[in-house]
C-alpha positions in Angstrom: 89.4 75.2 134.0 92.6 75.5 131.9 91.8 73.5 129.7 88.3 75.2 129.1 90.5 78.8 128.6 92.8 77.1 126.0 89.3 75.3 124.0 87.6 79.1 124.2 90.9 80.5 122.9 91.5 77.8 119.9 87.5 78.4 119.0 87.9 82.1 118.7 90.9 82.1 116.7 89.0 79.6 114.4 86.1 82.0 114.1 88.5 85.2 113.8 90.1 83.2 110.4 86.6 82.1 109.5 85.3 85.8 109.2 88.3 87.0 107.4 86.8 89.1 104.1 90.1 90.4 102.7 92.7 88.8 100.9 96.1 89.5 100.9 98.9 89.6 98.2 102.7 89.1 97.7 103.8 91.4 95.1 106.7 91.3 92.7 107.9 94.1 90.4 109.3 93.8 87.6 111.1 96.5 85.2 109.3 96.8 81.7 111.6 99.8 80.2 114.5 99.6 77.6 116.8 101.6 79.8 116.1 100.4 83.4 113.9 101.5 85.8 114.5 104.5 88.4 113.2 104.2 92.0 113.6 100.7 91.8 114.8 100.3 95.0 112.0 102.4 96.9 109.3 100.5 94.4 110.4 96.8 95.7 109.9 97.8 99.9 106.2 97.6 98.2 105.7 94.4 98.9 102.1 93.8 99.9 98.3 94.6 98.7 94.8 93.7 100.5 91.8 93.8 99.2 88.5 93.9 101.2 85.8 92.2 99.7 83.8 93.9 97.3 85.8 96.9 97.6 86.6 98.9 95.0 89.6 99.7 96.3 93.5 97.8 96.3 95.4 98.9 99.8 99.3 98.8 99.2 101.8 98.1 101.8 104.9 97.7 102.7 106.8 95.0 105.2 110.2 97.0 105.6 108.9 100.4 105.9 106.1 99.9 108.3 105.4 104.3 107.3 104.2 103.6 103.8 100.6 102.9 103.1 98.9 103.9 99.8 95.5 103.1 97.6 93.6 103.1 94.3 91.0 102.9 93.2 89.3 100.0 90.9 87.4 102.0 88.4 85.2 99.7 85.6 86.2 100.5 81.5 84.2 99.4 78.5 87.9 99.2 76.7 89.2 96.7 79.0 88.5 93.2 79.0 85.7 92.3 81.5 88.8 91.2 84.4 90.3 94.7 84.1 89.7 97.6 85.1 91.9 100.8 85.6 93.7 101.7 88.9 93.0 105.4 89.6 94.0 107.6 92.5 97.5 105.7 93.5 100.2 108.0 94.7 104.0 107.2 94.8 106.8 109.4 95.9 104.4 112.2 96.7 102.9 111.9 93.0 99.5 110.7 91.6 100.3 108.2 88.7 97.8 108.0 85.4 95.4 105.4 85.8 96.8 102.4 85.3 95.7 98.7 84.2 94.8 96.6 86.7 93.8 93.1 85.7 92.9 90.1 87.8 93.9 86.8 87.4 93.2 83.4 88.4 95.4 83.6 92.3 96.1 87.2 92.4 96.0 90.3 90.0 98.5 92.2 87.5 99.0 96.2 87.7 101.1 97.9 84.8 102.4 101.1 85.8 104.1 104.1 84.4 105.9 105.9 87.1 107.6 109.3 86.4 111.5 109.3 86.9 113.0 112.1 89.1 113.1 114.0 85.6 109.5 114.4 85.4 110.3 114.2 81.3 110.8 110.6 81.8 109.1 107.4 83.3 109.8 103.7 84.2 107.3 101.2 83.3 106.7 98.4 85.7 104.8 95.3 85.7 103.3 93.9 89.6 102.6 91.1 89.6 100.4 90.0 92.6 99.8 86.6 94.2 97.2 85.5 97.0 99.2 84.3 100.2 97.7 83.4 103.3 99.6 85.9 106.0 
């Protein structure tokens, strides 16, 4: 009988991974501006994006601050190449960024952001870099 339990248990585990339609991503920022980068320490707790399949939509994490959650949105552009698109809709630190690039690649995707600096005169530009892990 317990070994029955343990064969139903290993099966359904199988078939949980099986179904999996989402992949996940490790992300790594990088600072793109002359002068440094503000909120860099509160950008790099966002470590982690899912996408659903066939979503039009990217679903940011973060492993160290289990409270944040954000998301944009994929949107198509005849002035990107046909891998891009631009990334409307994302919010951080309680502000809507301008659509950014979003650009896939061959295990993961890119994302270039310009995110204002507490001086709302000012902004940082970053570069994510994304790469498909298995969690």
């Amino acid at each position: 009988m317990k070994r029955a339990m343990l064969c139903l248990l290993l099966l359904s585990a199988c078939e949980l991974d099986a179904a999996r339609n989402y992949s996940v991503y490790k992300l790594t920022w990088s600072c793109l501006s002359a002068g440094g980068c503000e909120r860099a320490q509160e950008a790099v707790l966002i470590d982690r994006a899912r996408i659903v399949d066939d979503d039009i939509f990217v679903r940011f994490e973060s492993t160290r601050d289990p409270v944040f959650s954000g998301r944009g949105q994929m949107v198509p552009s005849d002035e990107l190449p046909a891998e891009c698109s631009l990334l409307h809709g994302f919010f951080l630190f309680g502000l809507e960024l301008e659509p950014s690039r979003f650009c896939r690649t061959s295990n993961g995707f890119e994302l270039e952001l310009s995110i204002p600096d507490r001086d709302p005169a000012t902004h940082s530009d970053w570069l994510v870099e994304a790469r498909e892990f298995d969690p």
